[in-house]
C-alpha positions in Angstrom: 8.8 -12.7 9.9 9.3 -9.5 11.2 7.3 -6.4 8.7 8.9 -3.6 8.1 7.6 0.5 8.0 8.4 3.5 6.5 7.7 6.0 9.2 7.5 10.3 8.5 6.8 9.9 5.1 3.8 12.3 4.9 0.3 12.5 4.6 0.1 11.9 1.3 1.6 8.6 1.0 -0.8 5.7 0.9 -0.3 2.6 3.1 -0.1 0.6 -0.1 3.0 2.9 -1.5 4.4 2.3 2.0 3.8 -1.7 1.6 5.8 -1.2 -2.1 8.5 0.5 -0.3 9.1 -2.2 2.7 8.8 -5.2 0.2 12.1 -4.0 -1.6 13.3 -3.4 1.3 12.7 -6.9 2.7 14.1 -8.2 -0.8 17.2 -6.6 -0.3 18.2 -7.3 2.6 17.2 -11.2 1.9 19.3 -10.5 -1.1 22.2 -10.2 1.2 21.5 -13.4 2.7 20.0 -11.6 6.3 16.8 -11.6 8.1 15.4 -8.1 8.7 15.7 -9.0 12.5 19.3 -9.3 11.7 19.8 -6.5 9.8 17.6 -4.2 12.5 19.5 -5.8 15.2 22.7 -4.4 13.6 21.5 -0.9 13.2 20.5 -0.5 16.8 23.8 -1.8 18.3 25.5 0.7 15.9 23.4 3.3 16.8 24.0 2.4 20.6 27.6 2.4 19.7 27.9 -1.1 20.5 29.8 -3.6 18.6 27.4 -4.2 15.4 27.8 -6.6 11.9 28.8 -4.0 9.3 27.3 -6.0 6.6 23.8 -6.8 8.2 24.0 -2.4 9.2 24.7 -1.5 5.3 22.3 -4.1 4.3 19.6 -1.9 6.5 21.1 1.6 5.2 20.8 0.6 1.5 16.9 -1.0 2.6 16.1 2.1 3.4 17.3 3.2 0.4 15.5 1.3 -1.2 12.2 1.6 0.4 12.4 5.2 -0.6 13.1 5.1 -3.9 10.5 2.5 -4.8 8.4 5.6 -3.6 9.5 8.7 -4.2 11.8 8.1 -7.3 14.6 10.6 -7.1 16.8 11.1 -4.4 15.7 14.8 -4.1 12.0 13.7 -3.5 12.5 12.2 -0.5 10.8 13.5 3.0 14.0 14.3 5.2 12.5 12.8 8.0 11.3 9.6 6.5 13.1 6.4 8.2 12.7 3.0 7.9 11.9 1.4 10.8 9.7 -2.0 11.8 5.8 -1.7 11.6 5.4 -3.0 15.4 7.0 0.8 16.4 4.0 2.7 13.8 1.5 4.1 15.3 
C-alpha cells in the first residue's frame, strides 16, 4: 500500500502527529471505496489538466482535510503551505 505524508507542516510537528494525520487520511479515502493510489492518481491528472475521476480527486481534497485537522484542530491553525502528498516524495 502506498503511505501517505503531510509535507510543510513545520518544525514543530512530530512524525507521530504526522502518522495521526495520514491514517485518517487513508481511512477516508478507503471510506470512499478508493485506494490512495487512486485517489493520488486523480489529483495529478487534474492538476495536469488532464481528464481526472472527480470522486477519487474530492476524496484526496477532503484527505487532506482531514489529515490536517486530526492535527491542528481548527481550520485557522493550519500551516498554509502544508499539503498532503505520498511519503516516497519526503525528504
Amino acid at each position: 500500500m502506498t503511505e501517505l505524508w503531510l509535507h510543510d507542516v513545520g518544525d514543530d510537528v512530530s512524525r507521530e502527529e504526522i502518522k495521526k494525520g495520514c491514517t485518517a487520511a487513508a481511512a477516508l479515502i478507503a471510506s470512499r471505496g478508493l485506494t490512495v493510489d487512486q485517489a493520488y492518481e486523480a489529483v495529478m491528472k487534474r492538476s495536469n489538466r488532464e481528464s481526472f475521476d472527480r470522486k477519487a480527486a474530492k476524496a484526496w481534497d477532503d484527505a487532506e482535510d482531514a489529515a490536517l485537522a486530526a492535527i491542528f484542530g481548527d481550520i485557522d491553525d493550519w500551516p498554509d503551505d502544508a499539503v498532503l502528498g505520498l511519503a516516497a516524495d519526503a525528504q
